[in-house]
N, C-alpha and C positions, 0 to 999 in steps of 0.2 A: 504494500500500500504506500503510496507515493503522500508525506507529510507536511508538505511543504504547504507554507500558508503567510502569506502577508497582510497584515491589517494596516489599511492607511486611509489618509484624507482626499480626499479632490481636490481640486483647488476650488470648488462651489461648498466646501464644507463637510460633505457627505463621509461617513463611517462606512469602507465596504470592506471587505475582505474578497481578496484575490489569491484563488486556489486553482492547482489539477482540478480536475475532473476525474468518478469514480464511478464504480458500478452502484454506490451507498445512494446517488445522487440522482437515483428514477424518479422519486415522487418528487424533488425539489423541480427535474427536466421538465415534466410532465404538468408540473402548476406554474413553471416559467412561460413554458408553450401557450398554457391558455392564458395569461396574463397579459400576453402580444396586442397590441392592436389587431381589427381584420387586416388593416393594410399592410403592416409590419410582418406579421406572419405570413401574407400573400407575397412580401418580397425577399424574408428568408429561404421560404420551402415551397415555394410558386404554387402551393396551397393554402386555401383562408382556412380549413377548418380547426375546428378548439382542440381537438382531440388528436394525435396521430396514431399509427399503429404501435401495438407493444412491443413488434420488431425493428421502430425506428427509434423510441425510445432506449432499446437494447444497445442500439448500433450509437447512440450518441454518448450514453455512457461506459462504454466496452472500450477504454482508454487503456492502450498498453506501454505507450512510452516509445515506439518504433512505427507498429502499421498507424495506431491515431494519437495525435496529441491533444490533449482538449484540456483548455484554462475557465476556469467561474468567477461570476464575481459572487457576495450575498453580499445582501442589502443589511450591517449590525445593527441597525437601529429599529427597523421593524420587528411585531412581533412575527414569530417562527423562524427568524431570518432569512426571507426566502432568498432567492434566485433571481440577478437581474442582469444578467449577461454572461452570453456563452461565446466562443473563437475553439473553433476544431480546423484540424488539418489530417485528413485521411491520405494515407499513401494510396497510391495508384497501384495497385499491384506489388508489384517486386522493383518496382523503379523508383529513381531518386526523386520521384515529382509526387508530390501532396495536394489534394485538392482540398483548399481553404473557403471556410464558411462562416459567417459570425451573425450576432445578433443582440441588441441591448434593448431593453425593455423601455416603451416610448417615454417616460419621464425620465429618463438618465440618456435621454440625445444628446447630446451636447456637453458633456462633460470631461471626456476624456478617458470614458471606461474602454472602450475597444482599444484602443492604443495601448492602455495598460494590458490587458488578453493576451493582446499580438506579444508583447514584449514577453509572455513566459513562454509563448507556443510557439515564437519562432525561435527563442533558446534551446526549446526542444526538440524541435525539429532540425537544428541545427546537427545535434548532438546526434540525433538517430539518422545524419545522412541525407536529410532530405535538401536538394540543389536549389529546387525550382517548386515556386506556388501557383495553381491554378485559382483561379475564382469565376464566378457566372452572377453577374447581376442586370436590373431591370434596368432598361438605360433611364426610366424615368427616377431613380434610386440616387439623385446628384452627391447627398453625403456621401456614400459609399463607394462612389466612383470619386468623388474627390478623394476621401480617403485611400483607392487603391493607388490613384494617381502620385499621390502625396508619399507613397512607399516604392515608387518608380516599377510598380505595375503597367503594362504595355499593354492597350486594346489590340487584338489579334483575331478577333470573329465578333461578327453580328448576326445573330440569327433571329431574324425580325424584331423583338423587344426587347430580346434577351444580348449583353454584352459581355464578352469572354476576356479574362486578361492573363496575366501570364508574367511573374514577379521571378527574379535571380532573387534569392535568400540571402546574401551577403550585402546586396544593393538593399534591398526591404530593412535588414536589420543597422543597416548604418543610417538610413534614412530614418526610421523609426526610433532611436536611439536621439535625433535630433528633433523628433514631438514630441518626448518627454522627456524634457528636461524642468523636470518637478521635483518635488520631496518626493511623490507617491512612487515616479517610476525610478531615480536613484536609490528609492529603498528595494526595489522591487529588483535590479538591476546587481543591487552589491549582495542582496541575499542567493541569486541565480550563479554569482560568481562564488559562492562559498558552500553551494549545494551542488547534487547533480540528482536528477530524476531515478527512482528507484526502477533497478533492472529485474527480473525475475526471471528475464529469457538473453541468452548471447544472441548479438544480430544475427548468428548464423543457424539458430535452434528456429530464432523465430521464420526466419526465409525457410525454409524446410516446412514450417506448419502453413504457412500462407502461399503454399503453391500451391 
């Protein structure tokens, strides 16, 4: 079980906690989902509905540190402390490319929670070998294409609404490294350089189970 957990401030004030992602973390996934806006959620999973399947919630918290890397935020100040932003990056197979996905819950837009996400999951992703990120958003989505923009993500496909892009991991992480420049993300930033993600499989046990 990967322990690693940062608590810090926004700079809007807010107490969140920025963690991995776990299997412990389905009902937190599951009342994150329905919490989305319909629009927000039609432009994560180009589905509006509240609900998803118990195999997609499986697959978002089935974090192993190599094939998916997935960061949380929780909200500490509410009660139950739910869940207000998720950043996953699935490998592609057996290849050094990840397909990256995110999502913050519509009252924490504009704060700076994704950037802090990006910063543990591309650490991780670093670590487990992954090159290169994919992403697919709505071209109507402008934060999120600014934002990939902002991380010298390249547009590479349009397929009618839908926009593809396509991020070098070393370009993303130096660039990203210069949108947080905060307390939240130098704390997040100097605990990543004194930790390392808990392994329970060698990359080469794991390639062998994901053929």
């Amino acid at each position: 079980m990967d322990n690693r957990s940062f608590p810090v401030h926004l700079d809007s004030g807010e107490a969140v906690l920025v963690r991995p992602i776990g299997r412990h973390d389905a009902d937190r996934m599951r009342a994150g989902i329905a919490a989305l806006s319909d629009h927000s959620r039609y432009l994560r999973f180009f589905n509006g509905s509240q609900t998803m399947p118990e195999h997609v919630i499986e697959r978002l918290c089935d974090v192993d540190g190599w094939k998916h890397v997935a960061w949380g935020a929780i909200d500490l100040a509410s009660p139950g402390e739910p869940a207000i932003g998720a950043v996953h990056a699935i490998r592609k197979g057996t290849s050094c490319d990840a397909e990256l996905a995110l999502a913050v819950l519509d009252d924490w837009h504009g704060k700076g929670l994704a950037r802090l996400l990006l910063t543990g999951v591309i650490a991780d992703a670093r670590r487990a070998g992954i090159t290169h990120l994919t992403a697919e958003t709505f071209a109507e989505n402008r934060a999120t294409r600014q934002l990939f923009r902002g991380l010298g993500g390249l547009s590479v496909h349009r397929d009618g609404p839908v926009v593809s892009y396509r991020f070098d991991i070393e370009t993303a992480a130096q660039k990203l490294e210069g949108l947080t420049q905060n307390a939240a993300g130098d704390l997040i930033r100097s605990g990543l350089d004194q930790t390392a993600p808990a392994q329970d499989l060698a990359p080469s046990v794991r390639l062998r189970r994901s053929v």
